[in-house]
C-alpha positions, 0 to 999 in steps of 0.5 A: 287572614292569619290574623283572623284565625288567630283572635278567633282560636284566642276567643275559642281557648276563652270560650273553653276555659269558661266553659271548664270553669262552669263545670268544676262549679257545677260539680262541687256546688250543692244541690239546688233547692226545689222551688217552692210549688205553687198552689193547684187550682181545680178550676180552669179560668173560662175563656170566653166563647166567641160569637158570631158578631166576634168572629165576623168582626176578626175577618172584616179587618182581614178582608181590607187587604185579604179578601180572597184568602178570607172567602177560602177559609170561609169555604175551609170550614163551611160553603163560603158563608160566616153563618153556616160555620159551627161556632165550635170552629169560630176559634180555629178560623179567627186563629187562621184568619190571624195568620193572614 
């Protein structure tokens, strides 16, 4: 068991001689130029809206194996019914559907 102790306080002083290393580079070496900025754009990419076809499509793959789970998180965001979901929580239920 000694023995263990030794290679790893051997390990450690190798560890923290690096570590020493790191820092005396660190402190002597120059600043590091900036990178080069990327040019903005104004616009946004647009992400296509879900339908209703999508989201329904989504929660078919997820009812094979997690039927009750789907019909609760079709009563989290309405009665229990795909149609009577807002479509502006068609995102958040595909990415909770994802989950499952």
């Amino acid at each position: 068991m000694n023995e263990v102790y030794a290679v790893l306080a051997e390990n450690y002083e190798k560890l923290a001689a690096g570590f020493r290393a790191l820092a005396r580079e660190t402190t002597t070496a120059t600043k590091p130029e900036p990178a080069p900025k990327a040019k903005e754009t104004t616009a946004e990419p647009e992400v296509p809206a879900l339908t209703i076809e999508d989201v329904r499509a989504a929660l078919q793959e997820k009812m094979k194996d997690h039927r009750k789970e789907v019909q609760a998180l079709l009563l989290k965001y309405d009665s229990g019914k795909l149609s009577g979901v807002k479509s502006e929580d068609y995102a958040a239920l595909v990415a909770d559907a994802r989950l499952l």
